[in-house]
N, C-alpha and C positions, 0 to 999 in steps of 0.2 A: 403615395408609395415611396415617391423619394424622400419625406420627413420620415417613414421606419425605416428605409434602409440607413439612415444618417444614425437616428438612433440605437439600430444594432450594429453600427461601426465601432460608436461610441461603448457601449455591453462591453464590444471584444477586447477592446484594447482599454477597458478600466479594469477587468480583473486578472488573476494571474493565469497563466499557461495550466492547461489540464492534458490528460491521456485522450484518447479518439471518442469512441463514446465511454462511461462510467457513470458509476450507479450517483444519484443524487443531484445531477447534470442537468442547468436549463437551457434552453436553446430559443433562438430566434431566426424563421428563415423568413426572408422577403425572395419573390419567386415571381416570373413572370412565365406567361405560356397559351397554349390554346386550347378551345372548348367546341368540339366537334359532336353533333347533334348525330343519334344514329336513329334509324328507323324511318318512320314517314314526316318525320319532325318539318315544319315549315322555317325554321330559325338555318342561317349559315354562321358556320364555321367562324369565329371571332376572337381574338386577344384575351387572357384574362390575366390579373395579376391576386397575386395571393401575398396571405402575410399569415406566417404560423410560429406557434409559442409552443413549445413541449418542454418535459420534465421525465427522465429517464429513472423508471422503479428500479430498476439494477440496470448491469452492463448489458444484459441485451434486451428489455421490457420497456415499455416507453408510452408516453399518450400525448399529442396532441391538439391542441385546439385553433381551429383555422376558418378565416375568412376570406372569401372570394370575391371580385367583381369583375365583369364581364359587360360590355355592349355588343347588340348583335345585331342583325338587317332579318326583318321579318320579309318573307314570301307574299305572305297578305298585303293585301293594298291597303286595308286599314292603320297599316301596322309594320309601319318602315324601321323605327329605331326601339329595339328591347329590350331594356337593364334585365341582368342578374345577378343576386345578389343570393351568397350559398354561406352556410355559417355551419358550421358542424366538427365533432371529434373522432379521433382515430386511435386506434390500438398499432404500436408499432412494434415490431420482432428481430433486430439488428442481428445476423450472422457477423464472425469475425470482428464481435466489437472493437480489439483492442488493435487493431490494422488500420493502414491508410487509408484502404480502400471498404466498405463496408455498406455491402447489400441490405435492405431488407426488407419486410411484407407488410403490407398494410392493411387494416379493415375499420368501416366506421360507420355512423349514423347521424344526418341532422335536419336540418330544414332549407327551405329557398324560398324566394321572392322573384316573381317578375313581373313587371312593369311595362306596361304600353300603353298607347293611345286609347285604345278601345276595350271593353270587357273583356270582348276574346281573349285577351292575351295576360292582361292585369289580372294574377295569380298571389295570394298570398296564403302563406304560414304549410308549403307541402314540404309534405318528406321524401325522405331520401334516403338510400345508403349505397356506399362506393366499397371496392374494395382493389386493390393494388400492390403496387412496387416500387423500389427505388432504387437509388444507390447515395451515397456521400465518400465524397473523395477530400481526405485530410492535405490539404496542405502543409499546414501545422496545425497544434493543437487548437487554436483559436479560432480556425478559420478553415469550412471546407465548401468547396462546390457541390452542386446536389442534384439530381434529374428523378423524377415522378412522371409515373401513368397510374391513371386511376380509370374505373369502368362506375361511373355513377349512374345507378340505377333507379330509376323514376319515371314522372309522369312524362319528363321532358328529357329522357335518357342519355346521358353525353358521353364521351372520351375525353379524359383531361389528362393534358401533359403541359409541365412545367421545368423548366433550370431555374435555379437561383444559389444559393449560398445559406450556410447552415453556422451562425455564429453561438458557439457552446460556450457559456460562464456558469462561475457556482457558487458566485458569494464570495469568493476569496480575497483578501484585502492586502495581499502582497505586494508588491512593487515591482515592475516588470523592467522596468530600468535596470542592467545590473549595478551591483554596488561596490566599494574598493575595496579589496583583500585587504586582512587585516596583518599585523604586521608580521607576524607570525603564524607559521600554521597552527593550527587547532586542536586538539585533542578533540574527543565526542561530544563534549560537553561543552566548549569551548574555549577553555585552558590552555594557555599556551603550555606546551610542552616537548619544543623542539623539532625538529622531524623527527615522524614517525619510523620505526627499523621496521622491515618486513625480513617473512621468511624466506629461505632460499626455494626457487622453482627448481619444483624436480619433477620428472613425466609424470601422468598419470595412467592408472590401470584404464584402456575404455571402460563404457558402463558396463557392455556385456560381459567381461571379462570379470572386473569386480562383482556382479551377480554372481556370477559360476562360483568362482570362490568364496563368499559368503556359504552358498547352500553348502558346499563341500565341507565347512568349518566348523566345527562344536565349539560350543562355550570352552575357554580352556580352565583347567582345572591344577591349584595350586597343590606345588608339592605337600605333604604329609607335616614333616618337621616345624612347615613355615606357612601354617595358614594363613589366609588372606582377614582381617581383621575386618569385627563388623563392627559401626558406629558407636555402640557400647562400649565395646571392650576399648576404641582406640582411644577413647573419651576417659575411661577410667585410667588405664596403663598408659599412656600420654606415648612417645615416643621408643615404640620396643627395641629392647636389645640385642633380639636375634634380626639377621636380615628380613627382610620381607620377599613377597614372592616376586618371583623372575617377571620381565615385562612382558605378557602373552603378544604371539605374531598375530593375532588376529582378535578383535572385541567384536563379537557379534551383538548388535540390538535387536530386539525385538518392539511391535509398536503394541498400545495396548492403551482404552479409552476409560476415563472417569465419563462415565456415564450419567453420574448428577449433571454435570455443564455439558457432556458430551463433547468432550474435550481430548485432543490425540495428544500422545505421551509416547515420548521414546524412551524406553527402560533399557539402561547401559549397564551391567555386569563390573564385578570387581575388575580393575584392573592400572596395569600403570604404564608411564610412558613420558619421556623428557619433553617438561615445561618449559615456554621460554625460544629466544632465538638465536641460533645457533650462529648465527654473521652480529648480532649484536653483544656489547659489554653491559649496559645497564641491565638487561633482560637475560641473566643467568642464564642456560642452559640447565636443567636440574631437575634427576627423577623426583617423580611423583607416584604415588600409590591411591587409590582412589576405592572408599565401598559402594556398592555396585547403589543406585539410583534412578531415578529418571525425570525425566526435561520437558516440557509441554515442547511440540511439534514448532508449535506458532507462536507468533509476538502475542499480549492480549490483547484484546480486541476491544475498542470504544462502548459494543455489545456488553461485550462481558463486564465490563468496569462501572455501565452504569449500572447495571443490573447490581450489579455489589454496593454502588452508590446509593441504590434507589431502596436496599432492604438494609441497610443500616443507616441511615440516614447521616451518610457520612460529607465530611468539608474539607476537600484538598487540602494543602497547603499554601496551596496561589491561589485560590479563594478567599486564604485567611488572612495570607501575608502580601499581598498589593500583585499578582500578577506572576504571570511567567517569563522568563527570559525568550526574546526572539533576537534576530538579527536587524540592525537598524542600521545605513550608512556603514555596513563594514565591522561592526560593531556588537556584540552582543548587550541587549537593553533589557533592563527589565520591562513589561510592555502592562499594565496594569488592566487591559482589557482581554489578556490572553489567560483562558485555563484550556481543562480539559476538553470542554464543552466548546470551545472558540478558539481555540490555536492559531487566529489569524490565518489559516487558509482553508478548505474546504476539505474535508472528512466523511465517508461514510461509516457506516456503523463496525462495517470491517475491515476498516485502515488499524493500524496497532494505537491504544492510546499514548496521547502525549501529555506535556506537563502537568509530570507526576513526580513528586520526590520520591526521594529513598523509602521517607516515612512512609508514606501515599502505598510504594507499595508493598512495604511490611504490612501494613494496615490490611492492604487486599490479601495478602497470603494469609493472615488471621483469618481471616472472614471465609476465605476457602477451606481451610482447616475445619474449620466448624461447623462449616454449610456440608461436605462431602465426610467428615469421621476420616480424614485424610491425613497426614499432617504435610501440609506442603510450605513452603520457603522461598527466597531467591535464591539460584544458585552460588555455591562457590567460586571465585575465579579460577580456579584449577580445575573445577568441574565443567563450568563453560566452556576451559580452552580445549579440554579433551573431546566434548560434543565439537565443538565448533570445528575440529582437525579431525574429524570422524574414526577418533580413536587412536589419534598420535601421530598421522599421516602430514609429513612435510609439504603443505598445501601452504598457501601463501594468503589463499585465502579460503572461507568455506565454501568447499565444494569443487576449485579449480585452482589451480597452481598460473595459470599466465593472468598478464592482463587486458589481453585482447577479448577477449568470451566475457569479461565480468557482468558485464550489461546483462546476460542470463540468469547470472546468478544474485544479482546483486541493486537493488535501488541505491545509488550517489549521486552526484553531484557531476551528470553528465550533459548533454548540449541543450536537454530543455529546463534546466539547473538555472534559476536566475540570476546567480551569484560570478563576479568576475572572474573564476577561480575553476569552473567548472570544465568540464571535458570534453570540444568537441567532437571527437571524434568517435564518440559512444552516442545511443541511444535506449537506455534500460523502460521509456515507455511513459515515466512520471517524475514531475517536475516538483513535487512535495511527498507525501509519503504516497504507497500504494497499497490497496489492500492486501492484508494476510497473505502468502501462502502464494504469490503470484507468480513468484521465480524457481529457477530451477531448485531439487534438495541438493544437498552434501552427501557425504558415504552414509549416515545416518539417517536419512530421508530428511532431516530439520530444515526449515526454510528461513530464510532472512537472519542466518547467524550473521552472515556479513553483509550491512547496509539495512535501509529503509530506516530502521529509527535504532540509534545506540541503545544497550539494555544495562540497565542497575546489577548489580552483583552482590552478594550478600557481604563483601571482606570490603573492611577502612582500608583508603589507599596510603603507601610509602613506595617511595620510587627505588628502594634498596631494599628490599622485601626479597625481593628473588634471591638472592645471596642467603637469607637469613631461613629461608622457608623452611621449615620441617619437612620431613618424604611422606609420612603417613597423613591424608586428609589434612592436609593446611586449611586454613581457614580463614587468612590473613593476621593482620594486626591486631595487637589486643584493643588496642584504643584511636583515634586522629577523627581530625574535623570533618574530612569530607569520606564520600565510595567510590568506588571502579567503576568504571565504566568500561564497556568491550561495545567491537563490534563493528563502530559509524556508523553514518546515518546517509539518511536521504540530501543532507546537505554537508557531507566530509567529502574532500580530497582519497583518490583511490588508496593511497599509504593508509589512511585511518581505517580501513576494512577490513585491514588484514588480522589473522586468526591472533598475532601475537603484539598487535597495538593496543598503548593500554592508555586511559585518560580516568578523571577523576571529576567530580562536581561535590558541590556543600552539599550535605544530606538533606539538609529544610528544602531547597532550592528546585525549583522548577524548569525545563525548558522543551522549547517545540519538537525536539530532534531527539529526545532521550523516553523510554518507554521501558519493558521489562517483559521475561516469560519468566516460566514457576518451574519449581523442581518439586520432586514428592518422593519422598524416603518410603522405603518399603514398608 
């Protein structure tokens, strides 16, 4: 018992930090406790110790497989000392996975062995089944305390209860050591690019207050003289010479699903609203005009990407080209073991995928086009920043103007953050990316515009671009080496979140923390 508790020390502290329970999660508890015979049973009351191994189907479904032993004092006079020995599996049902604290139910089926002196008691290959309770109490993510009762039901019917310790790993091959900040902050990608400008904080409407007025609000509707131009026309007529329409007070969305992937989509209405930060000089201040559109809800998802992987028999670009970019020593490295499939930490199917280039996910937006009669894209950066500020709203970041609450809204680079740089005085729940859809939305319902994984943009980046933009549908630069990046990630400093920081990566180029969602023109 003491060589597996040694070696589930060992588990905890080889792989990286995870959330409390989540999906794809193995576990190892080493457990000691008692085994109380009920009924007319001739056996007393004895010590047992356990050692169990489970593997979590999602955040709260689980199964277990577990071994007992047990010596006990028989009543019989033949029969003074009487091993059992219990081997069997269990269905687990976790309440409040994503909590310190986290109950849950048990039921199972297996066999037992007992041994003694004499016939009487020398039993082998019976069944059994038990069914029960628990709880596991997070310390932190690698490490919780644990207490079980069980009612095993049999020839030889007991009460087991146990404590021991619940040690969760997932494969991940990060480094738990933090590492030195690099010498400059980061852009998403991890470009140096100065510090980041945030927007100014200005209150927020509460939710219920911004409901009310949502439902009170229509679509607004552009004067007569000065229609609001639709992708065609701005496409043909380039820059018109009458004004365009007024900034409407309010953009209502509405949500509405592709049904081929079964896929939520927030559909945003013409409208316009000042790009850019308004305490910042690189980042112009500067209307914009935008034809109405819509935005997948969520990052994509691992799910989704193979599945596009798997019917066009497609090859990343870090599959092609030697690896994806991670963090090494402080360092961003190309890592030649990293793709989509193995980012170097552990991923389930609905965490957002990672190293994916630009191509990568032109490629996907193809393939969605053709698969749905669709036509969808990466977003614009103008068109991101307008979703991401839920319609032009002086938010600082998506969804909340302070930065005390971001941890709701937002997966970074907070206290279970392995990097020297991170924040403790936050707790967002995940220490690499987290699944889709986890956090709170913005005024738009959208999740993870700010944080969990930086998102590709469809416009080549220039850092003097804002100055030069056109009003009607920008689109970025005609031409340059690398794209935009919005957003931050699961591994940026809080300045990188914000709705109006903007960074860049090579287009070929891969990395852990950079990911994408779609837009689809009407």
């Amino acid at each position: 018992m003491c060589a597996c508790a040694a070696v589930s020390l060992v588990l905890a502290f080889s792989g990286a930090a995870f959330g409390a329970v989540s999906e794809g999660q193995f576990s190892v508890s080493p457990m000691i406790g008692g085994y109380t015979y009920d009924g007319g049973q001739h056996l007393d009351t004895a010590p047992m110790y356990s050692l169990r191994g489970g593997y979590n189907l999602t955040d709260r479904i689980g199964v277990e497989a577990g071994l007992d032993y047990s010596i006990t004092s028989s009543r019989l006079k033949t029969d003074k000392n009487v091993a059992i020995f219990k081997y069997g599996v269990e269905g687990l049902y976790h309440f409040m996975p994503d909590k310190k604290l986290v109950p849950f139910v048990a039921a199972g089926l297996g066999g037992y062995n007992l041994s003694g002196p004499s016939t009487l008691v020398s039993r082998k290959l019976m069944g059994f089944m038990d069914y029960g309770g628990g709880v596991k109490y997070f310390l932190y993510d690698r490490l919780a305390l644990r207490a079980d009762v069980r009612h095993v039901v049999a020839n030889a019917s007991a009460f087991e209860y146990t404590l021991g310790v619940t040690i969760p790993f997932g494969g991940a091959k990060g480094q738990l050591k933090p590492v030195s900040a690099p010498a400059a902050p980061k852009s998403a990608a991890g470009k140096s690019q100065g510090k980041a400008k945030v927007a100014q904080e200005v209150p927020l409407k509460k939710p219920a207050e911004e409901k009310a007025a949502q439902k009170k609000a229509v679509p607004p509707v552009a004067p007569a003289e000065t229609p609001a131009p639709s992708q065609q026309t701005a496409k043909a007529a380039g820059e018109p010479a009458v004004k365009a329409m007024p900034a409407p007070a309010v953009v209502v969305p509405t949500e509405v699903t592709d049904t081929a992937f079964n896929m939520q989509l927030v559909s945003i209405p013409d409208a316009c609203y000042t790009m850019g930060d308004p305490s910042g000089k690189a980042l112009v201040p500067h209307e914009v005009c935008l034809s109405a559109f819509s935005i997948s809800k969520l990052e994509i998802t691992r799910e989704l990407f193979q599945q596009f992987v798997e019917s066009s028999n497609y090859v990343t670009d870090a599959e092609k080209n030697g690896g994806c970019y991670t963090i090494t020593a402080g360092k961003e490295t190309l890592n030649p073991a990293a793709t989509w499939k193995n980012p170097d930490f552990y991923q389930s199917k609905k965490d957002p995928v990672v190293c994916v280039s630009w191509n990568d996910a032109q490629a996907f937006t193809t393939w969605l086009s053709q698969s749905s009669g669709k036509k969808y894209r990466l977003p614009t950066e103008a068109e991101w920043e307008l979703a991401a500020r839920s319609g032009g709203k002086q938010e600082k970041y998506a969804g909340t103007g302070t930065d005390a609450d971001l941890y709701r809204f937002a997966n970074f680079c907070d206290k279970k953050c392995i990097y020297e740089w991170n924040d403790p005085s936050q707790n967002d729940g995940y220490w690499s990316t987290a699944p889709v859809g986890k956090y709170a939305p913005n005024g738009f319902g959208l999740k993870d515009m700010s944080g969990n994984v930086a998102e590709w943009v469809q416009d080549y980046f220039a850092e003097d671009y804002y100055a030069a933009s056109p009003r009607m549908n920008p689109k970025g630069p005609g031409a340059g080496t690398g794209h935009t990046v919005r957003g931050g990630s699961w591994r940026s400093q809080k300045d990188a979140l914000s709705v109006t920081s903007r960074g860049s990566a090579a287009t070929g180029n891969a990395y852990d923390n950079i990911g994408f969602r779609v837009c689809r023109e009407p």
